[in-house]
Backbone bond lengths (Angstrom), bond angles and torsions (degrees), N, CA, C in turn:
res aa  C-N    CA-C-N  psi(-1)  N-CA   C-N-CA  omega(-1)  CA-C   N-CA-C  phi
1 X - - - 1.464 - - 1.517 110.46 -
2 X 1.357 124.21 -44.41 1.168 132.42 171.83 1.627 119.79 -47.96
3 X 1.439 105.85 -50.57 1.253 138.66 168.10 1.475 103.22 -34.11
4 X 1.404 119.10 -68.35 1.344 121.68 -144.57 2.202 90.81 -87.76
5 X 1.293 101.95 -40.83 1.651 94.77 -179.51 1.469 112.24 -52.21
6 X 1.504 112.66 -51.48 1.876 112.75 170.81 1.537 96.04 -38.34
7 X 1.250 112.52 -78.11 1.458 101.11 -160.34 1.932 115.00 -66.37
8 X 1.048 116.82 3.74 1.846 102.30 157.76 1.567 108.37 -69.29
9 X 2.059 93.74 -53.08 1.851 97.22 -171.88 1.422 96.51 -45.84
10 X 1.618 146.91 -74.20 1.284 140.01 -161.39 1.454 111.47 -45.73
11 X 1.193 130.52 -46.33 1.246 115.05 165.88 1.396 149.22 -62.89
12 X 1.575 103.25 -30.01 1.955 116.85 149.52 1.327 107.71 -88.38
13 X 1.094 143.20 -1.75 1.754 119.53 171.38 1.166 110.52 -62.57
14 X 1.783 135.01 128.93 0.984 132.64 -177.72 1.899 120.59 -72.12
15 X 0.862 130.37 157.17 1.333 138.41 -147.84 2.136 81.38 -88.71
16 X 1.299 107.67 128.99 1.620 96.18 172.65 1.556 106.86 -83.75
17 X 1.698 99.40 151.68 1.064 98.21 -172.70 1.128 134.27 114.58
18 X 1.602 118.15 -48.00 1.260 140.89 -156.68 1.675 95.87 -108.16
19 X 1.474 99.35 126.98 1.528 110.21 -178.27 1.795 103.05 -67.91
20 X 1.125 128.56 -162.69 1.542 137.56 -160.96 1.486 86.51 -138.04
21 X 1.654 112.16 157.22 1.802 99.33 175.46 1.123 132.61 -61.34
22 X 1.453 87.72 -41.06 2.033 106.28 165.10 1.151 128.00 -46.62
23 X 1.259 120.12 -48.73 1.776 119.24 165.13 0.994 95.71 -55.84
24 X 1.683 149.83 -85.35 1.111 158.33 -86.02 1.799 102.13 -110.01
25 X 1.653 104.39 -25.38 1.879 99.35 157.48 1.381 98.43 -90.97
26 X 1.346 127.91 -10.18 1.907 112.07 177.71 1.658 116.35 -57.06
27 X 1.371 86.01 -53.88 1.452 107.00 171.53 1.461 120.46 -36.60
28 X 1.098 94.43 -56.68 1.626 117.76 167.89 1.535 112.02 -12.21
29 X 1.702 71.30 -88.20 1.458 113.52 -169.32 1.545 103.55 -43.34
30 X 1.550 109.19 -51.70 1.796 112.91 -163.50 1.423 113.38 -72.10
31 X 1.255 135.02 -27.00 1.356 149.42 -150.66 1.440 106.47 -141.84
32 X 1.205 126.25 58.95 1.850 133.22 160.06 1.241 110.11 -42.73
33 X 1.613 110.82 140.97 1.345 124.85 -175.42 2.157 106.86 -49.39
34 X 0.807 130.05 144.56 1.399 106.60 168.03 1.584 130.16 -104.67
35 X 1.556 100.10 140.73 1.774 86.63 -159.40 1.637 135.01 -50.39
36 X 0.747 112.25 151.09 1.549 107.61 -167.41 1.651 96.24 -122.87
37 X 2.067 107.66 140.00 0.981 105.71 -152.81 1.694 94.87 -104.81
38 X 1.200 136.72 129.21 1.657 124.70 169.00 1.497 125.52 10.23
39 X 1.057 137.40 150.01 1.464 141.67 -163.71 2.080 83.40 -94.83
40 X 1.061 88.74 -43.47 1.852 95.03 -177.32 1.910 128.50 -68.81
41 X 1.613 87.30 -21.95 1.313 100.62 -175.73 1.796 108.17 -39.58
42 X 1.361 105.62 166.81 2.130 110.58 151.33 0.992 109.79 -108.73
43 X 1.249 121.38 136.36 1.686 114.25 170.86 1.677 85.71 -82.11
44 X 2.138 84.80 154.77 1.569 96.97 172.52 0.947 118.32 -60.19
45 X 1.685 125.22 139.95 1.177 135.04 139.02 1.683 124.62 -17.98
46 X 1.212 114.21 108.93 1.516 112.13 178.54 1.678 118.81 -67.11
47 X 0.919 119.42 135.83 1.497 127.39 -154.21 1.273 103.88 -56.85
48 X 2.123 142.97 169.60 0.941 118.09 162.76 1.589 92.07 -127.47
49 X 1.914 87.44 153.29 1.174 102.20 -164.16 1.432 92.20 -86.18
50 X 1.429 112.83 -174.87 1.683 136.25 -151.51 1.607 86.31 -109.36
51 X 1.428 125.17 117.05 1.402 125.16 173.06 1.986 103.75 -75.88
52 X 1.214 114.07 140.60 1.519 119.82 -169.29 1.239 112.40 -134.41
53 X 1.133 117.90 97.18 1.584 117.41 177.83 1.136 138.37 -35.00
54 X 1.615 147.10 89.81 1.203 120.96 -134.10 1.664 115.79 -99.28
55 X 1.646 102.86 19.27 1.548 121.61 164.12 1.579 120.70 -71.01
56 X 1.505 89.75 -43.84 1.953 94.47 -175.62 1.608 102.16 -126.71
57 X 1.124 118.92 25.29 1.643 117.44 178.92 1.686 115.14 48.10
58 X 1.650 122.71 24.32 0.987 127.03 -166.57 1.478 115.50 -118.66
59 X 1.191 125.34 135.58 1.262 96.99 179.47 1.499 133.26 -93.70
60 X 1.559 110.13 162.09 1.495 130.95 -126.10 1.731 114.16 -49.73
61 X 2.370 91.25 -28.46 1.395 82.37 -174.23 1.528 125.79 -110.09
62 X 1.756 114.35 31.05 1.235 151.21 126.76 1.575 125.23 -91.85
63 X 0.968 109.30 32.53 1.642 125.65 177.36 2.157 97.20 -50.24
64 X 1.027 111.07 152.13 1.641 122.96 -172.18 1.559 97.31 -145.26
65 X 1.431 135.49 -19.05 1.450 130.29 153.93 1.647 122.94 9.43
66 X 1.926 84.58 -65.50 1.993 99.99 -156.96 1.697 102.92 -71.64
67 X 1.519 107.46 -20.59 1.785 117.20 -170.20 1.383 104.12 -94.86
68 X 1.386 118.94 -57.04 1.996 121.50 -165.33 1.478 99.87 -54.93
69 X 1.555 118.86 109.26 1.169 136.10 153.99 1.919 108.07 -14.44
70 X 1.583 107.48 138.25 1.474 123.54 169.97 1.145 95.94 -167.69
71 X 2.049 94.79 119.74 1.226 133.13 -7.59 1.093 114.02 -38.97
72 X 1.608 134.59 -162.75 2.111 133.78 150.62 1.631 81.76 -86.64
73 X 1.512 84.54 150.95 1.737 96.17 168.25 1.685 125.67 -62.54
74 X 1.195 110.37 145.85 1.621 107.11 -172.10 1.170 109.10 -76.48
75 X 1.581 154.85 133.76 1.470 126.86 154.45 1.857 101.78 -125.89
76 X 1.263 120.22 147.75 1.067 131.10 149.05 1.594 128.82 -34.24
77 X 1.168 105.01 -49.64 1.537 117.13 164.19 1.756 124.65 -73.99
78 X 1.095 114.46 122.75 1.422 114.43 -172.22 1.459 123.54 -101.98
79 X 1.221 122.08 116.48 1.467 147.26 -164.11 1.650 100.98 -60.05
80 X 1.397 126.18 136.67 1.441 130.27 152.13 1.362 91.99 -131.90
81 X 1.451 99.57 128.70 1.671 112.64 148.39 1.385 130.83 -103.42
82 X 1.200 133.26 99.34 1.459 117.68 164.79 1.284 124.60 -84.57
83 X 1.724 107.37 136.17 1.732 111.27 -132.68 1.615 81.39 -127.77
84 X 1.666 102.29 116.41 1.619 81.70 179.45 1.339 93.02 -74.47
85 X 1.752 108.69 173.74 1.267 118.63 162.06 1.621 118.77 -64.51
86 X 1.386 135.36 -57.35 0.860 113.10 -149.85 1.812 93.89 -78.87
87 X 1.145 139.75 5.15 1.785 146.92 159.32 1.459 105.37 -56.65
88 X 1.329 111.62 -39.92 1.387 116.46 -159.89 1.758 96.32 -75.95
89 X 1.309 133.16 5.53 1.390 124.98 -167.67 1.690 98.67 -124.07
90 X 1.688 119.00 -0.64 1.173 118.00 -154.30 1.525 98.45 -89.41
91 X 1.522 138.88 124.86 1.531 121.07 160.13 1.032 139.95 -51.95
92 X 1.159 114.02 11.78 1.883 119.57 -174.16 1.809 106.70 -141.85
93 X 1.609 100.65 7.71 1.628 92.77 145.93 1.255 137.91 -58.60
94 X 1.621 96.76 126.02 1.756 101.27 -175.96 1.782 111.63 -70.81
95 X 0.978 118.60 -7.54 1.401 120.46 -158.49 1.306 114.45 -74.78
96 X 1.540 110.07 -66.74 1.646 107.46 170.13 1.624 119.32 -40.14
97 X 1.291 121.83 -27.69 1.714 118.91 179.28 1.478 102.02 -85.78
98 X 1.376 121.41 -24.96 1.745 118.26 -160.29 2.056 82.48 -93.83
99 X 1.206 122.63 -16.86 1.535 96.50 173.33 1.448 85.12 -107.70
100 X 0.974 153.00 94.96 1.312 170.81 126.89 1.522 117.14 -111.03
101 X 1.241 81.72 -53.31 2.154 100.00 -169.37 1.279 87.08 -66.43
102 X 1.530 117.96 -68.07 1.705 126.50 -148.27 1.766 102.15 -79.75
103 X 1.659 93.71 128.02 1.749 102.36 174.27 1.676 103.18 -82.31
104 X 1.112 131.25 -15.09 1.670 132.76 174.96 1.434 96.19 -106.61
105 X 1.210 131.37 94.61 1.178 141.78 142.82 1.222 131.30 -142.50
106 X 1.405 109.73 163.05 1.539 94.77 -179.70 1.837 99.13 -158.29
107 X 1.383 108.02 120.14 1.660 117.17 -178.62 1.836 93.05 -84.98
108 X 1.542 112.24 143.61 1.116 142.27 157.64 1.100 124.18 -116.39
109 X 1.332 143.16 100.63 1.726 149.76 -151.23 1.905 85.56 -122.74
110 X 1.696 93.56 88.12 1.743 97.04 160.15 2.052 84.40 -159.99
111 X 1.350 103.96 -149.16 1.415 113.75 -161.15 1.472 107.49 -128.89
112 X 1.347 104.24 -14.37 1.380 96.35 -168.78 1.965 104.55 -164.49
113 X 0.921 100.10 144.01 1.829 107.04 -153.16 1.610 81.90 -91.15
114 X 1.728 117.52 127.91 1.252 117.04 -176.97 1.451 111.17 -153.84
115 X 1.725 156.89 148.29 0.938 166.83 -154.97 1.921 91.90 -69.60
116 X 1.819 100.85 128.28 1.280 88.52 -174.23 1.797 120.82 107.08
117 X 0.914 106.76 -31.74 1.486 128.67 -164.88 1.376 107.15 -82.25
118 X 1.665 112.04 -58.18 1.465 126.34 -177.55 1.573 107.94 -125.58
119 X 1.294 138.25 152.44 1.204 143.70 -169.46 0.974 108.27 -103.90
120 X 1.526 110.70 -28.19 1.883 109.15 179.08 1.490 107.53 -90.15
121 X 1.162 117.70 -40.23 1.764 108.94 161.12 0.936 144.43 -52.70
122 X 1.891 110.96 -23.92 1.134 124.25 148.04 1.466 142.32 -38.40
123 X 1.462 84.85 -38.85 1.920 100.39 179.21 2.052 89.04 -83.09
124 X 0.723 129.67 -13.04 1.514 114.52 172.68 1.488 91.22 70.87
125 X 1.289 120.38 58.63 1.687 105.85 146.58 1.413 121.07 -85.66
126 X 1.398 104.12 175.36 1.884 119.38 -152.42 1.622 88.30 -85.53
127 X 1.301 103.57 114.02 1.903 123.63 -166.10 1.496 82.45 -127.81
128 X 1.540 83.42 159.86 1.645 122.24 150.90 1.459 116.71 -129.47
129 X 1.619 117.71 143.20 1.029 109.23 -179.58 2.013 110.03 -129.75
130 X 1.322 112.52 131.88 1.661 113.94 -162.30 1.546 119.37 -74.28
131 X 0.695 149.88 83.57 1.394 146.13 163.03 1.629 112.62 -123.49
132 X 1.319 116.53 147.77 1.785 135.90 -173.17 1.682 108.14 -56.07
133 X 1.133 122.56 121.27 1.201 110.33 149.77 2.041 130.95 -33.84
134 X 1.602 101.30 117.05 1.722 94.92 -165.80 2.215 92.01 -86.77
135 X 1.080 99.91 141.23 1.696 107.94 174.58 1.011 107.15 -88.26
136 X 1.799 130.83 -15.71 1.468 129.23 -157.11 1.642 96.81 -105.76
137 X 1.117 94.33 142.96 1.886 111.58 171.93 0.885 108.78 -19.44
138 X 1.872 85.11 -76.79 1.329 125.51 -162.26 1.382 121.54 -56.82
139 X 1.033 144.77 3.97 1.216 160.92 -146.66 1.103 110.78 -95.98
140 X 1.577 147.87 129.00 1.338 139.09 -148.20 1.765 88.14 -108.30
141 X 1.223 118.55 -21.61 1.735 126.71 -169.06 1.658 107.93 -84.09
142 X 1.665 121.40 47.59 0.966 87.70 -170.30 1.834 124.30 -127.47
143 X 1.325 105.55 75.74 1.024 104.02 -157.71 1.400 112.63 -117.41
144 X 1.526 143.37 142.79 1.359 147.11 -138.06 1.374 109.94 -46.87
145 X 1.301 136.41 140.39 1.452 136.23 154.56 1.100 140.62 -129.66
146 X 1.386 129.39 152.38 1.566 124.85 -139.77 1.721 82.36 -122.22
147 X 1.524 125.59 151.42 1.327 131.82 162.26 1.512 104.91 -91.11
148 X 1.281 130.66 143.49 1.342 126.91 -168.71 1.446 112.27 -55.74
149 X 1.491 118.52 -25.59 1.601 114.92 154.63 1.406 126.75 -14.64
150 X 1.881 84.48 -81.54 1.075 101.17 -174.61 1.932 120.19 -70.83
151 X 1.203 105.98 3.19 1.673 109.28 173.01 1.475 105.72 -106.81
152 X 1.841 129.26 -5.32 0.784 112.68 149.90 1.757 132.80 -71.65
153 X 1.086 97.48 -20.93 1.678 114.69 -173.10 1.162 108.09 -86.29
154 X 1.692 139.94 -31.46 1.179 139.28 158.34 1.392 133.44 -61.50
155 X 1.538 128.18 153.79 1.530 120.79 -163.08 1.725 94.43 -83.03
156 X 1.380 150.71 54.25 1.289 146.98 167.12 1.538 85.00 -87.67
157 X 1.305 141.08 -75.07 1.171 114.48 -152.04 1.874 127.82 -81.29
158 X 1.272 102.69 0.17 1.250 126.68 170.18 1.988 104.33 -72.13
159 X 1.411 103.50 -33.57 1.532 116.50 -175.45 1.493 111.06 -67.60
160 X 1.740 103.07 -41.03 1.373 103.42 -160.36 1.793 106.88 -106.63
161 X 1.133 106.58 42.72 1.307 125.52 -174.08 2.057 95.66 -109.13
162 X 1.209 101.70 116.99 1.661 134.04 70.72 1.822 75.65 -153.62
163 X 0.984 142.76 -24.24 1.658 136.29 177.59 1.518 102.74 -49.30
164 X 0.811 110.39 -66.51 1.578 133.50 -176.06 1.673 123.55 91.45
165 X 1.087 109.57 173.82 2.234 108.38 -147.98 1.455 87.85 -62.35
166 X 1.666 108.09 153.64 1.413 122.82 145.53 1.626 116.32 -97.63
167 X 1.565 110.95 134.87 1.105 119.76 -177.03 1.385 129.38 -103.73
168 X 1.257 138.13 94.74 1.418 122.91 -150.96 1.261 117.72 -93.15
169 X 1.330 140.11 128.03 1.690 129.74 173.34 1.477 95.44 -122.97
170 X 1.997 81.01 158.60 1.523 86.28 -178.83 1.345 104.63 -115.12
171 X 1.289 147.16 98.91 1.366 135.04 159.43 1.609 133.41 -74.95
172 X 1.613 97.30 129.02 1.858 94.93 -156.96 1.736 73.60 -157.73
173 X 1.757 107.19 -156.22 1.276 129.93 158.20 1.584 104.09 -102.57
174 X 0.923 106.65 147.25 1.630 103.26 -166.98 1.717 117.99 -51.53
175 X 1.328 119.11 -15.77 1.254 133.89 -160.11 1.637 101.01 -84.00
176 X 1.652 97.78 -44.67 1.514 109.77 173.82 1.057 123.78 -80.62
177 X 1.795 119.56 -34.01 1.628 137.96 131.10 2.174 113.29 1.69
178 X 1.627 90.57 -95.62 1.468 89.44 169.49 1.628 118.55 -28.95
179 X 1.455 107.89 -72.22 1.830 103.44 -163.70 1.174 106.19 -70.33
180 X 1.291 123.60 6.26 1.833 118.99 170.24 1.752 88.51 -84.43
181 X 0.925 104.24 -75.63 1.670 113.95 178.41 1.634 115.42 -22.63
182 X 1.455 122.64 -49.31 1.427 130.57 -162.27 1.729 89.86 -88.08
183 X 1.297 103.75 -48.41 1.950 105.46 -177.29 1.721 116.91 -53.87
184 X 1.457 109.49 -34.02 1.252 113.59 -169.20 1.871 114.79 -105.46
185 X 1.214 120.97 -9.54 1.559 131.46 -162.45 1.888 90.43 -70.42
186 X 1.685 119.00 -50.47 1.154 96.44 -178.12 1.607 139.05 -46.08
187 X 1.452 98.25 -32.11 1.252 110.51 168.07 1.563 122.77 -90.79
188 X 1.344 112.24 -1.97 1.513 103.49 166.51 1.393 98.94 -109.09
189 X 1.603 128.38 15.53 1.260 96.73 152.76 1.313 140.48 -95.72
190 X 1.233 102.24 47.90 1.569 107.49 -175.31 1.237 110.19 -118.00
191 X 1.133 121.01 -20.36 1.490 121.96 -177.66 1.669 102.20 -126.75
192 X 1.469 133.39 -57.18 1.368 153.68 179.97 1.564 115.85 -36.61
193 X 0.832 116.77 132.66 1.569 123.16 166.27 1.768 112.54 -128.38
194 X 1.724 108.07 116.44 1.297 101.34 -168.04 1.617 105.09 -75.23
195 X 1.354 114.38 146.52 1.305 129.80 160.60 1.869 133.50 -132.02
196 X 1.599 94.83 146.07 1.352 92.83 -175.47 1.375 128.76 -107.73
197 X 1.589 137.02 -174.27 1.289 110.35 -168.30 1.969 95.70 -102.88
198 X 1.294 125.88 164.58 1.182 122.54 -170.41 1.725 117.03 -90.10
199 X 1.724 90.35 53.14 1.821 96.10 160.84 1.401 123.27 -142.97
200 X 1.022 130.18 159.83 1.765 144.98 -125.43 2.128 74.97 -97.35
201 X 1.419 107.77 128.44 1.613 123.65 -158.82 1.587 78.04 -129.32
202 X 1.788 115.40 119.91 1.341 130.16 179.16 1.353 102.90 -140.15
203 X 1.159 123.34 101.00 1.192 150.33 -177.77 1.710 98.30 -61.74
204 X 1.396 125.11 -34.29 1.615 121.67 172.68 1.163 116.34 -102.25
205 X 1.419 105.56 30.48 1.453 102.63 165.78 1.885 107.38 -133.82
206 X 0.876 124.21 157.87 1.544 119.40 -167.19 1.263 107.47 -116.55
207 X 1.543 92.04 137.50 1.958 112.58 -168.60 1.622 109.93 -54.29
208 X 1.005 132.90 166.00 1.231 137.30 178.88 1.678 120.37 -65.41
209 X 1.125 124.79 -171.19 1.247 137.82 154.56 1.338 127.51 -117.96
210 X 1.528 136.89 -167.74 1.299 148.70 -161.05 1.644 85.32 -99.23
211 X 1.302 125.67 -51.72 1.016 162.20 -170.79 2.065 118.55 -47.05
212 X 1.301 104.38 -31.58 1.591 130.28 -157.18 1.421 98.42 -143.44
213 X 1.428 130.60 -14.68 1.473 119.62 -165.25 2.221 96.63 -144.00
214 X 1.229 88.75 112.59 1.916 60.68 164.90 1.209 127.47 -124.42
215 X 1.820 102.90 65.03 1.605 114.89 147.25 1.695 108.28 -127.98
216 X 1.341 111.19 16.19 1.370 126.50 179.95 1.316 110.41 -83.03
217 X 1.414 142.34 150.32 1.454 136.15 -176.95 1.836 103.93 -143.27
218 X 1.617 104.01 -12.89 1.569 107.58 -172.14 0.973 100.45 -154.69
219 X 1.266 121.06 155.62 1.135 135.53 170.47 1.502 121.11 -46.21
220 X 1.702 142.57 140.12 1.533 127.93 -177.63 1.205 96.87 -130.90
221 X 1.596 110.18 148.25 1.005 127.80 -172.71 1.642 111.52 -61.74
222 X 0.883 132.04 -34.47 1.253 129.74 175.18 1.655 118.92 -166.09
223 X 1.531 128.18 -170.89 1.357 88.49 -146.04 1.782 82.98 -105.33
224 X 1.762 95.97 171.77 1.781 94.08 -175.30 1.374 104.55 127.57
225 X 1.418 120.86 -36.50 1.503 149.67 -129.92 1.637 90.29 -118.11
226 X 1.528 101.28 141.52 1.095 108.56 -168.68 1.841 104.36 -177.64
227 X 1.393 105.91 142.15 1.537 131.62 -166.12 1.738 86.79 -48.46
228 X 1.715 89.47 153.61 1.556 107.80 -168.80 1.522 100.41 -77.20
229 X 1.244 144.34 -19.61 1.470 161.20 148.41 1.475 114.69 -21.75
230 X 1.301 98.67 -61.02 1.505 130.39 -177.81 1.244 125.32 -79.91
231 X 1.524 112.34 -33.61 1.431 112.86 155.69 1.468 114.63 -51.90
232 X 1.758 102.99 -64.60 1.390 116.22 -149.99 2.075 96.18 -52.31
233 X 1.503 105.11 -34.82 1.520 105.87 -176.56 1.431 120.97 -55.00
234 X 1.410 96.01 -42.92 1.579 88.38 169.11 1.200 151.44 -92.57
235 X 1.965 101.81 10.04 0.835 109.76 -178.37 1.500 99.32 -85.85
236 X 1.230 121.65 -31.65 1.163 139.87 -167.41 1.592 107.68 -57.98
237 X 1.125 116.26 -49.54 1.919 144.11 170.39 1.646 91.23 -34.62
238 X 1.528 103.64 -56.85 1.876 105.51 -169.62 1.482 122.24 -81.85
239 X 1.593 123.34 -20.60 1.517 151.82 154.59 1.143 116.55 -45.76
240 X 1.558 117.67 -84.30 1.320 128.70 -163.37 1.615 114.02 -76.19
241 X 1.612 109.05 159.05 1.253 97.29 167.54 1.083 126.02 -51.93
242 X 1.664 98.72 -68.35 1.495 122.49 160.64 1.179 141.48 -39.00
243 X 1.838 118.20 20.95 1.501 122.01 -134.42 1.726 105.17 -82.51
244 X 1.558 128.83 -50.28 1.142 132.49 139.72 1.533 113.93 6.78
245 X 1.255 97.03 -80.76 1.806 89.16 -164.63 1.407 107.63 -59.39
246 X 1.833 101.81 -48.67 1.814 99.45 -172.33 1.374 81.68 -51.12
247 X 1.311 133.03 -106.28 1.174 122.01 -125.59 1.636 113.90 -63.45
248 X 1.185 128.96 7.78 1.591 121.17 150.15 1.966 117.94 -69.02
249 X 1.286 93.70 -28.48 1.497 92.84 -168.75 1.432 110.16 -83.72
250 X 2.091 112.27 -20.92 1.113 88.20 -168.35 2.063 96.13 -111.17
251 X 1.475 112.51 30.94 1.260 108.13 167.59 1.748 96.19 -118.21
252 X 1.371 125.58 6.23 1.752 111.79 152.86 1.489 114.68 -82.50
253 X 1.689 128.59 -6.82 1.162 103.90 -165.03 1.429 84.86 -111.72
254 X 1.573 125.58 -22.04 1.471 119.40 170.70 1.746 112.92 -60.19
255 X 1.469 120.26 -30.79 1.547 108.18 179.45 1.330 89.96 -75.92
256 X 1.295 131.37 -54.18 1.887 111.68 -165.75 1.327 109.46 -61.26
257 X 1.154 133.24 -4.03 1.749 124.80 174.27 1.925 97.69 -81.71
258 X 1.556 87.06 -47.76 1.728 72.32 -171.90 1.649 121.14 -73.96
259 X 1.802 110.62 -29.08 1.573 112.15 165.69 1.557 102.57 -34.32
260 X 1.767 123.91 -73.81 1.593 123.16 -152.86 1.564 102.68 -64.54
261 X 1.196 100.79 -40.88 2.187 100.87 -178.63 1.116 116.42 -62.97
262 X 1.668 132.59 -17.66 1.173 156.70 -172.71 1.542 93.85 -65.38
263 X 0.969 113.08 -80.48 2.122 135.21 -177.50 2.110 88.65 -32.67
264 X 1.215 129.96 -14.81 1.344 114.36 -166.18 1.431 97.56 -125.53
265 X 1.162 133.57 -12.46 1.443 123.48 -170.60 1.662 101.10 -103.12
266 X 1.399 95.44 154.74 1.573 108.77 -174.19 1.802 97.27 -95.35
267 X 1.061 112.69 172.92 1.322 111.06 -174.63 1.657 106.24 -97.21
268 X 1.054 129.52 147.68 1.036 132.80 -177.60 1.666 134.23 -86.37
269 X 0.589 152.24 95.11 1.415 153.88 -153.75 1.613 117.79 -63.98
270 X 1.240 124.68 115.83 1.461 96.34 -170.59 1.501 121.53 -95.20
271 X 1.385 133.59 135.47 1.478 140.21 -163.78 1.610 91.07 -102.61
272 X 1.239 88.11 142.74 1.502 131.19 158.34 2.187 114.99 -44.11
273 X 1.407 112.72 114.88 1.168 107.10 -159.45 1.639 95.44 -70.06
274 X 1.536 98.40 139.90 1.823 88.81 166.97 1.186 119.82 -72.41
275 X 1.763 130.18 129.90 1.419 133.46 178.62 1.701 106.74 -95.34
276 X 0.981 107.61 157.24 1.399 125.07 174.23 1.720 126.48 -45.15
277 X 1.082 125.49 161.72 1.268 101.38 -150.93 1.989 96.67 -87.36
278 X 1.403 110.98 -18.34 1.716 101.25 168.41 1.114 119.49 -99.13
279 X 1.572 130.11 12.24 1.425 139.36 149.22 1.283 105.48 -69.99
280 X 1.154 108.01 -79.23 1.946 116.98 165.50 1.706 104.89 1.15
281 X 1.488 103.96 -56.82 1.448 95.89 -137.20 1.684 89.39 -96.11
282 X 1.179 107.04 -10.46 1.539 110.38 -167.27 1.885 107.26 -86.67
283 X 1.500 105.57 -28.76 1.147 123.30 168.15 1.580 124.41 -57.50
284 X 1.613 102.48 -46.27 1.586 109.83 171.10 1.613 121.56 -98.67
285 X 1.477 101.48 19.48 1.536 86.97 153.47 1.495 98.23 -125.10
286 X 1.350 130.21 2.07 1.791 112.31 155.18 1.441 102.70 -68.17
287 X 1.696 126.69 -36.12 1.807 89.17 -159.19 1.266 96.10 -83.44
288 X 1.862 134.59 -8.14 1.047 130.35 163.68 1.263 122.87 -50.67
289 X 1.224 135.63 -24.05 1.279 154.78 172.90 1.625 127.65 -88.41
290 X 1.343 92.51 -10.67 1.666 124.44 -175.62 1.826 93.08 -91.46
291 X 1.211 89.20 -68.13 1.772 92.65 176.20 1.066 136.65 -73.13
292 X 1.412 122.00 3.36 1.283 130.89 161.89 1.616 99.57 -96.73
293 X 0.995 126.33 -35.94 1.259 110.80 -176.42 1.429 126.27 -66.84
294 X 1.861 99.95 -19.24 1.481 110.45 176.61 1.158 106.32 -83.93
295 X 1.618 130.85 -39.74 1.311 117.42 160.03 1.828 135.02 -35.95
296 X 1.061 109.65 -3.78 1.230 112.31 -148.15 1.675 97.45 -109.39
C-alpha cells in the first residue's frame, strides 16, 4: 500500500523548473518579442550641437570676441540692469554683451526692483532710471521726466560725485518693460530720477527695424525707441568724462553684433496697426466711399 502511494506522488510531482502552460502564455503575453530594426537599416544621425564660444557665451559663428573691449571699459558711473527673465532666454539680447564691455555693471534677473534685491540701491544713491516718456493718461508709468539735457544742466551729477551716478535700465519687451517700470518706481522713488533719451518719442509712428536702422536688432514699438545697449551708451556719452569714446566703443561692437545676426534673420514684413473697433469701422466705410466714388 505504501508502495503504490510513493508511486502516484512520483507521477504528479511537477518536474522542477518547468513553467505550467498558463504561466508560460503569461509570459507571453507580458514580455513581447522586441522589434528589431533591418540588418541594413542607419541608425540616426546624432544631432549636432550648436558650437558656443566660451569667451562671449555666443555662438561661434556670431562670435563678438575680436570687438568686446579687454579689459571691460572703466566708468565712474555704475550700470544696473534689470533683466526680465523671460529676456534673459532671447538671442538678440543686448545685455549679456553690454555687461561684458562695462567693468561697473551689474545684471539683476527678477521683475521688479525692490528693497533687498541690490545692496547698492539700498544705500539710495543719486540714480537715474531709463524709460520713454508715456503720452497716454492711462498709463500706469507716469512719473516726471528729465531729457538727458536737462539732467545735464541739473546738480544730480554734481550730487553723485565722488561715487558717481547709478544708472538703471530695464530690459524686457516693452509690454513687460512698462510693469517692470510701474512695479518698481515706488521704490525708486526715493532716491531715482526718471530720465529720457534726447529724441522726439511718437507713439503713431513705428520703431524701426534691423532692416532700416543698423543698430536696430528688433522690431520697436514706436519710433524714439531703441535697444537697452544703446540707451545705456548714450546715457553714458552725457555722464562720463570720457563719454564720446565709451559710447563710440560700445555702439562699434553693438553694430558688429547686429552686421553677423543680420546674415540669419529674415526680413520682417510690416503689418498694419490694429485700430479700435469704431475706428475700424469708420475707416472701412471711407475707403468704401473712396471706391465708389472711383467707380463713378
Amino acid at each position: 500500500m505504501h508502495e503504490e502511494e510513493e508511486e502516484a506522488r512520483s507521477i504528479y510531482r511537477p518536474e522542477p523548473n518547468k513553467p505550467s502552460r498558463g504561466s508560460h502564455l503569461a509570459s507571453v503575453r507580458m514580455d513581447p518579442p522586441a522589434a528589431r530594426l533591418p540588418s541594413d537599416a542607419a541608425a540616426p544621425a546624432p544631432a549636432r550641437r550648436r558650437v558656443v564660444c566660451p569667451g562671449c557665451d555666443r555662438p561661434a559663428r556670431v562670435c563678438l570676441c575680436h570687438v568686446i573691449p579687454t579689459p571691460p571699459i572703466p566708468t565712474a558711473a555704475r550700470v544696473v540692469v534689470l533683466h526680465h527673465p523671460h529676456e534673459s532666454r532671447h538671442k538678440l539680447s543686448t545685455v549679456p554683451v553690454l555687461s561684458r564691455c562695462l567693468l561697473n555693471s551689474t545684471v539683476l534677473l527678477h521683475r521688479k526692483l525692490r528693497p533687498g534685491l541690490s545692496p547698492l540701491l539700498d544705500r539710495s544713491p543719486p540714480s537715474i532710471y531709463l524709460f520713454p516718456p508715456s503720452s497716454s493718461s492711462s498709463s500706469s508709468t507716469t512719473s516726471p521726466c528729465l531729457t538727458l539735457s536737462q539732467l545735464r544742466a541739473s546738480d544730480l551729477l554734481r550730487r553723485a560725485e565722488p561715487e558717481g551716478l547709478v544708472v538703471i535700465a530695464f530690459d524686457a519687451t516693452w509690454k513687460h518693460a512698462r510693469e517692470m517700470v510701474s512695479a518698481s518706481e515706488e521704490y525708486l522713488s526715493r532716491f531715482a530720477v526718471r530720465v529720457c533719451l534726447d529724441f522726439d518719442y511718437d507713439e503713431s509712428v513705428d520703431g524701426g527695424s534691423i532692416y532700416d536702422s543698423e543698430l536696430l536688432l528688433r522690431k520697436e514699438p514706436y519710433g524714439g525707441c531703441v535697444s537697452t545697449m544703446e540707451a545705456v551708451a548714450r546715457v553714458l556719452r552725457a555722464v562720463e568724462a570720457n563719454g564720446e569714446e565709451v559710447e563710440r566703443r560700445l555702439i562699434g561692437v553693438l553694430k558688429e553684433m547686429v552686421r553677423l545676426q543680420a546674415s540669419f534673420l529674415k526680413p520682417v514684413k510690416p503689418r498694419n496697426k490694429l485700430l479700435k473697433k469704431g475706428k475700424q469701422s469708420a475707416a472701412t466705410e471711407e475707403n468704401g466711399a473712396e471706391a465708389g466714388a472711383g467707380a463713378e
